[in-house]
C-alpha positions as CSV (number, residue, x, y, z in Angstrom):
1,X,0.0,0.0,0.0
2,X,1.5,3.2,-0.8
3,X,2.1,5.9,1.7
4,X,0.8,9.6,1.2
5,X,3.9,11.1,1.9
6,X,3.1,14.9,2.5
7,X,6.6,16.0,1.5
8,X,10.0,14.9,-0.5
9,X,11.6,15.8,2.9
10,X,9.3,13.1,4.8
11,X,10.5,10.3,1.7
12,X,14.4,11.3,2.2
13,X,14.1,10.7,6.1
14,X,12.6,7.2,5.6
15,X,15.2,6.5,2.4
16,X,18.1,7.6,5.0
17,X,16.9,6.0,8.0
18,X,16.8,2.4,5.9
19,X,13.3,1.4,6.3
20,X,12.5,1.9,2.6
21,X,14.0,1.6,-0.9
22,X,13.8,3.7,-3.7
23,X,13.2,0.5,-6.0
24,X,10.0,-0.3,-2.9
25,X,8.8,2.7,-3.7
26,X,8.6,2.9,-7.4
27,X,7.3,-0.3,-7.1
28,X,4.2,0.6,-4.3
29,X,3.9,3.4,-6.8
30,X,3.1,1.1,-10.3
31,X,1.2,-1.1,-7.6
32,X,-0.9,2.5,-7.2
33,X,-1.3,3.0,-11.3
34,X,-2.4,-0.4,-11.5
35,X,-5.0,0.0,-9.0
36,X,-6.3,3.2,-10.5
37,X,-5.8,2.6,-14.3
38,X,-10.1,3.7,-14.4
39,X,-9.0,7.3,-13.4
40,X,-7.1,7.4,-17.0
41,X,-4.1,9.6,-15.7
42,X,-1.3,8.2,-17.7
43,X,-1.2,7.8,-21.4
44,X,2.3,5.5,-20.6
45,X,3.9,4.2,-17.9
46,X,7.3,3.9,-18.2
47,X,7.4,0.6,-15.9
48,X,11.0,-1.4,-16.7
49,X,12.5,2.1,-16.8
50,X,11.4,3.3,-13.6
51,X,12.4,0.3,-11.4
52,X,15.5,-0.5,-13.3
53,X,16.9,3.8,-12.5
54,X,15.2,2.9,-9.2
55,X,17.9,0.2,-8.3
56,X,20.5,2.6,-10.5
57,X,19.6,5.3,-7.5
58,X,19.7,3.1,-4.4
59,X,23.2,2.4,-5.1
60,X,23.9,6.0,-5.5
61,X,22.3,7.2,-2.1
62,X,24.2,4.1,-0.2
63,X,27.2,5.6,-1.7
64,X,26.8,9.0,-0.8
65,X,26.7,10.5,-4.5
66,X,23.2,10.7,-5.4
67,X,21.5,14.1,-6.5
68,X,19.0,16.4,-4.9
69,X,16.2,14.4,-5.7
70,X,17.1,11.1,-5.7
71,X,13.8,8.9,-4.5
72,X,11.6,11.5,-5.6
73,X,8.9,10.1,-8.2
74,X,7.2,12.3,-10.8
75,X,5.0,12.3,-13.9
76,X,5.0,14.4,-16.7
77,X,2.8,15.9,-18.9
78,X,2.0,14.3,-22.7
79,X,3.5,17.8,-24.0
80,X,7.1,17.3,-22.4
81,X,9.6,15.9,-24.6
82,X,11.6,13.4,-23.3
83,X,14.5,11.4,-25.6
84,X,13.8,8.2,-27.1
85,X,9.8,8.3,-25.2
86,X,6.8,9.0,-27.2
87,X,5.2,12.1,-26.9
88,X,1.8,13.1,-28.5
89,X,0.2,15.9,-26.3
90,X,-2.4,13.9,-25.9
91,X,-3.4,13.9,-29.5
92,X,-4.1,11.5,-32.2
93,X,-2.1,13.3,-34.6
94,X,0.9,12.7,-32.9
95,X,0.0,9.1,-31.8
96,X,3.1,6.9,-32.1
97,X,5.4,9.6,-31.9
98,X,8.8,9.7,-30.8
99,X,10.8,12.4,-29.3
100,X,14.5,12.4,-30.4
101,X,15.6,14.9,-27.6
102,X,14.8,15.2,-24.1
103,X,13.6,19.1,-22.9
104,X,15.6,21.2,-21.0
105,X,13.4,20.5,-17.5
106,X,13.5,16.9,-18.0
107,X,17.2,17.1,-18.4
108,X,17.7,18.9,-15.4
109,X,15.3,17.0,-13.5
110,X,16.9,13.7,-14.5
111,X,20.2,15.3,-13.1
112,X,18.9,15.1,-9.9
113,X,18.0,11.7,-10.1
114,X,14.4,11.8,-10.4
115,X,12.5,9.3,-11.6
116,X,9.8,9.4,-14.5
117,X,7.5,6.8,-14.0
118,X,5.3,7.5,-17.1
119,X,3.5,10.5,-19.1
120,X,0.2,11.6,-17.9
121,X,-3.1,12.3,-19.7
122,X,-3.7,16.1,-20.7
123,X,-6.4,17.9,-22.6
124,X,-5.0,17.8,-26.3
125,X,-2.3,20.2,-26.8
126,X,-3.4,21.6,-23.6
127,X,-6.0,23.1,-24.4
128,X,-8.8,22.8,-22.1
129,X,-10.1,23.3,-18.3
130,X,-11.6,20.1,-17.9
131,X,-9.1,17.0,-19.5
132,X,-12.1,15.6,-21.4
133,X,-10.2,16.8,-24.6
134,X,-8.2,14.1,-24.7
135,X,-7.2,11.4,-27.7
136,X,-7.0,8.9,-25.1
137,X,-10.2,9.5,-23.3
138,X,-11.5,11.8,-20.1
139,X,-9.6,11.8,-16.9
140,X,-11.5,11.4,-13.7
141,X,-11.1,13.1,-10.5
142,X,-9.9,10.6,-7.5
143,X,-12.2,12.3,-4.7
144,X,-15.3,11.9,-7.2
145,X,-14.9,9.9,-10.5
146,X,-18.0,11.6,-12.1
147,X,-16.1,14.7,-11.8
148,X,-13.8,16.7,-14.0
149,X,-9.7,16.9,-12.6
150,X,-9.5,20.3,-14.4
151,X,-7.2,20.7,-17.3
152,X,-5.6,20.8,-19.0
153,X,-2.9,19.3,-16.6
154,X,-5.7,16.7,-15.4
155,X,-3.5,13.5,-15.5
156,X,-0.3,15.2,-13.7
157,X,-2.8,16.5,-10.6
158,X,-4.6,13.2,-10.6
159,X,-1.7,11.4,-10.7
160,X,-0.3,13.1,-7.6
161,X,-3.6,13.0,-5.6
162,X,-4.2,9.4,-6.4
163,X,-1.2,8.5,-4.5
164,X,0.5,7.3,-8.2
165,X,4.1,9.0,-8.3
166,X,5.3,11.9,-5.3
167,X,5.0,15.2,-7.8
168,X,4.5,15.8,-11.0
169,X,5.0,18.1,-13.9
170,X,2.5,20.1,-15.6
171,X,2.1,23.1,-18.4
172,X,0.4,26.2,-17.1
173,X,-0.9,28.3,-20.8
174,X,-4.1,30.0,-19.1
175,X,-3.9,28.2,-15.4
176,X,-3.3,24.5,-16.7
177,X,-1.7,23.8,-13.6
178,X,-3.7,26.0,-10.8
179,X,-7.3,24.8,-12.2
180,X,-6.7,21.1,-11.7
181,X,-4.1,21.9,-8.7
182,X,-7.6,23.3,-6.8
183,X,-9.6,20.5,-8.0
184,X,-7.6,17.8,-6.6
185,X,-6.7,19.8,-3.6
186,X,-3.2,20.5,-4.1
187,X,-0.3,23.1,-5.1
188,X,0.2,23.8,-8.0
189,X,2.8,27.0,-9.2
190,X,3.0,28.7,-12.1
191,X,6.2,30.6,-11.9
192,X,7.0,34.4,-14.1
193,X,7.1,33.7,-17.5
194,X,10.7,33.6,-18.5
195,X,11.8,31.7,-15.4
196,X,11.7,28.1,-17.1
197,X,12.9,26.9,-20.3
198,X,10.2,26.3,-22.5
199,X,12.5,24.4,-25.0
200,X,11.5,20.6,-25.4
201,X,7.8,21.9,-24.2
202,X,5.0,21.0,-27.3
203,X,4.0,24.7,-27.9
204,X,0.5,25.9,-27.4
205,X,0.8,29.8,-26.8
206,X,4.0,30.9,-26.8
207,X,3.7,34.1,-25.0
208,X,2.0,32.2,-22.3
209,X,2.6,28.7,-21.9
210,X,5.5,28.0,-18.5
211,X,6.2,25.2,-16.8
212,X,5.2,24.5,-13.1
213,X,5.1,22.1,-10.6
214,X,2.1,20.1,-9.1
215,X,3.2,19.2,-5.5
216,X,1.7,18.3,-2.2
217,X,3.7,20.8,-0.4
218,X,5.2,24.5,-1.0
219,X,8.9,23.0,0.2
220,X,8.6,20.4,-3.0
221,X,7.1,23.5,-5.3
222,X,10.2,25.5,-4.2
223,X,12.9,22.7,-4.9
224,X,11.3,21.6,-8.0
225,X,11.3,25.3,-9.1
226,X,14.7,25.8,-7.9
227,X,16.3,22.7,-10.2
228,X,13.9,23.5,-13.5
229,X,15.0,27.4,-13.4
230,X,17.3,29.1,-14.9
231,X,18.9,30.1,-18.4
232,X,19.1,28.0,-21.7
233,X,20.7,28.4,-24.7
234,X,17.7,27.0,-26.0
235,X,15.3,29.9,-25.1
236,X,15.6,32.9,-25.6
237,X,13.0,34.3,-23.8
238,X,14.5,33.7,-20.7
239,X,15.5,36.2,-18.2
240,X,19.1,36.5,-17.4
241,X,18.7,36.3,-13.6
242,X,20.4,33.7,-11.4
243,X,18.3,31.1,-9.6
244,X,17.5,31.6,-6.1
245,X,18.1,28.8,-3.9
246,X,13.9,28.5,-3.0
247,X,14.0,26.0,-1.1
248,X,17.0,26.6,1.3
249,X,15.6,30.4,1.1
250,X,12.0,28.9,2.6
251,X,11.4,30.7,5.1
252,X,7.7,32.2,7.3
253,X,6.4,34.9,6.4
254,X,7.8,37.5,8.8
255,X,6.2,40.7,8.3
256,X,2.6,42.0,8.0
257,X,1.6,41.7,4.8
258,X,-0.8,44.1,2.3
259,X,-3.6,42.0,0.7
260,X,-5.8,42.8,-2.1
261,X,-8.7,40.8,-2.7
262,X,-11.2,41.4,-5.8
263,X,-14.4,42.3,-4.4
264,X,-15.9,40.4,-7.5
265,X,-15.1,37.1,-6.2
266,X,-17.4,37.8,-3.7
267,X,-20.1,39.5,-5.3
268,X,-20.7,38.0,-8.6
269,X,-23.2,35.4,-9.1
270,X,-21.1,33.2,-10.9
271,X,-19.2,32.3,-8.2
272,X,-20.3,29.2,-6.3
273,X,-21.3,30.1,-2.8
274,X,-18.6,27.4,-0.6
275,X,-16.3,29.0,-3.3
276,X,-17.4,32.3,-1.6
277,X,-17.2,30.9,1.9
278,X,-13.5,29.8,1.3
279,X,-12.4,33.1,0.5
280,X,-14.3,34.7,3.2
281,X,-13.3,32.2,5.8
282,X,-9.1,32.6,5.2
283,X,-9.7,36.4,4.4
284,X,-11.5,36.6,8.1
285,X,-8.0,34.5,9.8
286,X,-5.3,36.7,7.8
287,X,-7.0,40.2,9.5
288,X,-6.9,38.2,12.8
289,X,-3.3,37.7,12.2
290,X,-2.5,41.4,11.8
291,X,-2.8,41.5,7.8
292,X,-4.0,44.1,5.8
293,X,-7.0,43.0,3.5
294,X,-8.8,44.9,1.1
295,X,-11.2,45.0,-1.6
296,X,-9.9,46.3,-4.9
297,X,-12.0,46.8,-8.0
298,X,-10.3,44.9,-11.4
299,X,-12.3,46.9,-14.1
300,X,-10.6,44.8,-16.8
301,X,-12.2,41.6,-15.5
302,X,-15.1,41.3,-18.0
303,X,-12.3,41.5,-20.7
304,X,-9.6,39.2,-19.5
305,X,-11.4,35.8,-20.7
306,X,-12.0,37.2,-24.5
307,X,-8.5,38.8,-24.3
308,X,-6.6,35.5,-23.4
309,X,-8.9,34.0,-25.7
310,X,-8.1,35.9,-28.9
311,X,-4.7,36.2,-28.3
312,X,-3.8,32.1,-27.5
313,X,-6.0,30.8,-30.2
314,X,-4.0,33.2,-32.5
315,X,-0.4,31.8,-31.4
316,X,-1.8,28.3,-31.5
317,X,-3.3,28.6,-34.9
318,X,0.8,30.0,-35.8
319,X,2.2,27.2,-33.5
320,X,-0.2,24.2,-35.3
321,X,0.4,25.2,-38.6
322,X,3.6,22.4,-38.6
323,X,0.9,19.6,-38.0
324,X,0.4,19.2,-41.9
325,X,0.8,15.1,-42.6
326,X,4.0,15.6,-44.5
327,X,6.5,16.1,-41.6
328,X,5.6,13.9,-38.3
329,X,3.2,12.5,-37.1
330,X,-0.4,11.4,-38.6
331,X,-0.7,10.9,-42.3
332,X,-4.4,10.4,-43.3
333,X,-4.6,6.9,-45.5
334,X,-7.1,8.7,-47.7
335,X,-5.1,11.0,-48.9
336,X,-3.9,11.4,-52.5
337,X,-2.1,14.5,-53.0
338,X,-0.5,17.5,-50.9
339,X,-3.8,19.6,-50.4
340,X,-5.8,16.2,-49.6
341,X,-2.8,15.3,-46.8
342,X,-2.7,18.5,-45.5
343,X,-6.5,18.6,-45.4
344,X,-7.2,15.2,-44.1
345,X,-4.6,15.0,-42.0
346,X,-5.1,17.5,-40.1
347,X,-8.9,16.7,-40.3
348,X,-8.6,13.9,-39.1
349,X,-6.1,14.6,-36.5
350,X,-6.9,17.0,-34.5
351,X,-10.0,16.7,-32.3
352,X,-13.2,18.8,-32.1
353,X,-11.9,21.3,-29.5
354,X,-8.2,22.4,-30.9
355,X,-9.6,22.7,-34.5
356,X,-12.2,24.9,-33.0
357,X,-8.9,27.5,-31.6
358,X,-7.3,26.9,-34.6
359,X,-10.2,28.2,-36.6
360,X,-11.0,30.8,-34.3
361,X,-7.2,31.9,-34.2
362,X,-6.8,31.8,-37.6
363,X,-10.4,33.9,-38.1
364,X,-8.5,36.9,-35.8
365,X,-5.5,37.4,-37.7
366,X,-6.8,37.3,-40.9
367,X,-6.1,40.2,-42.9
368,X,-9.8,41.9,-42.5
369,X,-10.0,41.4,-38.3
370,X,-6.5,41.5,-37.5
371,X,-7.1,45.4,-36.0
372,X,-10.6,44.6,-34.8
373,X,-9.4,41.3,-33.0
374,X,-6.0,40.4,-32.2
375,X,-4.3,44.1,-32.1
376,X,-7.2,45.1,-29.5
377,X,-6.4,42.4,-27.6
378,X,-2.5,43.0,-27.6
379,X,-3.7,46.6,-26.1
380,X,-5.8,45.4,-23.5
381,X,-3.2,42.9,-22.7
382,X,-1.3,45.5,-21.7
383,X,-3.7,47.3,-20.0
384,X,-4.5,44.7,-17.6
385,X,-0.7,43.6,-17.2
386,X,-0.4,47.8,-16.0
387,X,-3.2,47.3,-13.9
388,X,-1.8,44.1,-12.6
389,X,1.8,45.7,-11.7
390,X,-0.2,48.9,-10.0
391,X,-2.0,46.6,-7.7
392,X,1.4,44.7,-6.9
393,X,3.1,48.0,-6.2
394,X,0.6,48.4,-3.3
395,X,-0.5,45.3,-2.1
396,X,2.9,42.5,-1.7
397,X,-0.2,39.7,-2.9
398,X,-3.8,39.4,-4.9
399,X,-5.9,37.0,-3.3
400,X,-8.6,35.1,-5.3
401,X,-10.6,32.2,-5.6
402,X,-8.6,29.7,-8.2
403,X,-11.9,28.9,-9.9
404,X,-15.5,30.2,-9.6
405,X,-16.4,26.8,-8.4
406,X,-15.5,23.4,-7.6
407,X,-14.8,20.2,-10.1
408,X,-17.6,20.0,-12.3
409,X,-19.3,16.5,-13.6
410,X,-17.9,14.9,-16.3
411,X,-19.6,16.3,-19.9
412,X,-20.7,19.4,-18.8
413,X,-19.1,21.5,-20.8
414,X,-19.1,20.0,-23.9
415,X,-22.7,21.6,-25.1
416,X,-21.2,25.1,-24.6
417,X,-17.4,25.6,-25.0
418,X,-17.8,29.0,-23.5
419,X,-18.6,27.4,-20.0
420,X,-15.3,26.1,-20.1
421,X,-13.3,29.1,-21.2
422,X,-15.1,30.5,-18.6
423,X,-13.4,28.7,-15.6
424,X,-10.1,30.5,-16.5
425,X,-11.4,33.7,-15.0
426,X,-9.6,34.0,-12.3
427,X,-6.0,32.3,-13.6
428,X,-5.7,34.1,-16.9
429,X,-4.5,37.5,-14.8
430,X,-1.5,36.2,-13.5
431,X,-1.0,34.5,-17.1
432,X,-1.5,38.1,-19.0
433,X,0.6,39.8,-16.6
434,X,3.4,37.0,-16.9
435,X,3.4,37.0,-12.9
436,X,3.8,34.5,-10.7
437,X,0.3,32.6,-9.4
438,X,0.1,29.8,-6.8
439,X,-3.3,27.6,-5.9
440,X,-3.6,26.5,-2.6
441,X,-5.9,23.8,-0.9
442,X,-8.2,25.6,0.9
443,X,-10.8,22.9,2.5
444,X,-13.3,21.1,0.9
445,X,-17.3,21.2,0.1
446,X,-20.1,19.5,2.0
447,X,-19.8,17.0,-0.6
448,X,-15.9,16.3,-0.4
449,X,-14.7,17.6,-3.4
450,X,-11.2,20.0,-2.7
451,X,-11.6,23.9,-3.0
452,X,-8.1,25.8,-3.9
453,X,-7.4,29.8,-3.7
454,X,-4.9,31.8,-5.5
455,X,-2.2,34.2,-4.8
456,X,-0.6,36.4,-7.2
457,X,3.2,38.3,-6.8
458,X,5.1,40.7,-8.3
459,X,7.5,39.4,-11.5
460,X,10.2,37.2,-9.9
461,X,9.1,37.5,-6.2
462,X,8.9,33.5,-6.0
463,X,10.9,33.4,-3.0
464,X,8.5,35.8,-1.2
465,X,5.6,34.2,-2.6
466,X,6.4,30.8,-1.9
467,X,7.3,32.1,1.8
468,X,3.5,33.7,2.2
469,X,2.0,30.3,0.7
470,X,3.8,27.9,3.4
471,X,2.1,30.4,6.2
472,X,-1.3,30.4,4.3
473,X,-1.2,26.5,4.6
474,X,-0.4,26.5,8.3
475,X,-3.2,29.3,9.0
């Protein structure tokens, strides 16, 4: 039976102390996937591999060389290249690929001696709040099956909250990795943009899409930040700033803190009432503590949906385009020249929900709505991103719910595609802004199902916001 271990620190003190192995572990850990193959998280489990590097590892730690996060077992998402493993970002036109080079993250990850025991499940190409846009099938959440996990990092929360591998790695484009993270009741960071290499990472939205962790603790956020950071070669839209050492650097949160919440979150009708009671509830203990909390009007919020909307169905109708049958990847059988591969293949590849952005994206920057569509929405971008930074400059955090409510049953939002898009409400600020944005658990409903909140920092302030989320958890 495998144990829940609340932290990476908790596995390393029963690795040192002798009374488990790395290889029992991985191997109380397949026992785990096994168990719960109906909740669909993985697309592949990399079995052989995982307890063969297993017994590679426990020879290391007996010798005293191993790396930083040698024991620790992860997943990773369908959309993270890793050599000589398929990859297919969940999508049947890439079923049966093959990546020939491993991404930056997983290199540096693999370092430290982790172990990758398979590739989770993810709405295709990551695009989706729900993981029911998926090649291989809906995932379901572990504390209700007839529920969603949130996407579109579904399989890496489920994964973690099923008890299947310690942590896992996820894609955050619009709140990929907050969304489910509140769904399943856990952490889940999405760091600054610029912080992680994206090279090696299938490309939905390039001006969006990061990497982040999905974690049962802040400590195992912070060291899982703190290896995957830094600059590449390979991407140039990294920042040139040296990694802080996050989790040596975790620390309480000392001072007094200024809070902004938006009073929206409270009063909108759209916003499920033990959602509500959540915020109200930790709002209440952080003024009992001596923290300053206050209301703030976002007058933007009614446009950041169709802003994030325009402007990451644009770049993914630019980053799809190489999806054509002729290069990689699915070929339709049918097809008998170049404009019959292109148009099959893709046809026939791409499911309902990604041809729909591609369409849409494709719609905005055509020549006669370019200005009406996707340069308006490169303005209001920046408008919010200003209002964002203003906020930050008086308030050290933004508190707000991580979704307007809790995972949702299975097929609801297939009717009405806007339902979904709205569920990003709250996570597509800290994406615009290209802040850093944490979901925390914060309880659970009368039925069970986990409730998560939000914090959002100032660019780069990580350490400080990983720091405030370690108190918020303890409150």
């Amino acid at each position: 039976m495998t144990t829940f271990y609340s932290s990476f620190d908790e596995i390393k003190r029963e690795l040192q102390s002798g009374r488990i192995t790395v290889e029992g572990l991985v191997k109380s850990y397949l026992s785990r996937i096994r168990d719960n193959a109906h909740l669909n998280a993985f697309n592949e489990v990399f079995e052989q591999e995982a307890l063969s590097r297993s017994k590679t590892i426990d020879a290391r730690i007996k010798a005293g060389n191993a790396g930083r996060l040698a024991g620790m077992v992860i997943g990773i998402k369908d959309n993270i290249c890793y050599k000589d493993h398929k990859v297919t970002a969940s999508s049947k036109i890439l079923n049966g690929f093959t990546s020939i080079y491993s991404s930056t993250i997983v290199e540096r990850l693999l370092a430290e001696d982790v172990i990758i025991i398979g590739r989770c499940n993810c709405d295709e190409f990551a695009m989706g709040a729900s993981n029911e846009n998926s090649y291989y099938g809906p995932v379901k959440n572990y504390a209700d099956t007839s529920r969603v996990p949130g996407g579109s990092s579904g399989g890496s929360a489920v994964a973690v909250q099923a008890g299947m591998c310690h942590a896992s790695i996820g894609t955050d484009t619009g709140g990929s990795v907050r969304q489910p993270a509140s769904f399943c009741g856990l952490v889940g960071l999405k760091p600054t943009y610029g912080s992680i290499s994206r090279h090696g990472i299938i490309a939905y939205a390039s001006s969006f899409d990061q990497v982040g962790p999905i974690t049962r603790s802040v400590e195992d956020a912070a060291l899982l930040l703190e290896i995957m950071a830094g600059a590449d070669e390979y991407d140039s839209t990294l920042a040139r700033k040296p990694v802080t050492a996050y989790r040596d650097e975790l620390k309480p949160a000392g001072s007094k803190k200024r809070i902004a919440y938006l009073q929206e979150s409270l009063s909108s009708p759209g916003v499920d009432d033990e959602v509500k009671g959540s915020l109200i509830g930790y709002i209440e203990k952080l003024r009992a503590d001596g923290h300053t909390v206050k209301p703030v009007a976002f007058e933007y919020l009614d446009y950041i949906v169709p802003t994030y909307y325009i402007l990451a169905m644009a770049e993914a109708s630019s980053n799809l385009a190489r999806y054509d049958g002729v290069h990689y990847g699915y070929r339709s059988p049918a097809a008998t020249d170049l404009l019959t591969t292109y148009k099959r293949s893709r046809s026939e590849g791409f499911g309902k929900e990604v041809k729909r952005r591609i369409m849409l994206g494709t719609f905005v920057l055509s020549a006669g709505y370019y200005d009406a569509y996707y340069a308006k929405a490169q303005k209001v971008r920046r408008l919010i991103r200003e209002k964002t930074d203003s906020l930050l400059e008086e308030f050290d955090f933004i508190l707000t719910p991580t979704a307007p409510e809790p995972a949702f049953a299975l097929g609801k939002t297939e009717k009405d595609p806007v339902v979904m898009y709205l569920y990003d409400i709250f996570t597509v600020q800290a994406s615009l802004a290209g802040v850093p944005a944490i979901s925390l658990p914060a309880g659970a409903t009368n039925k069970g199902l986990p409730l998560g909140l939000q914090l959002l920092a100032k660019r780069f302030a990580e350490q400080e916001l990983l720091n405030f989320s370690k108190y918020f958890l303890e409150l």
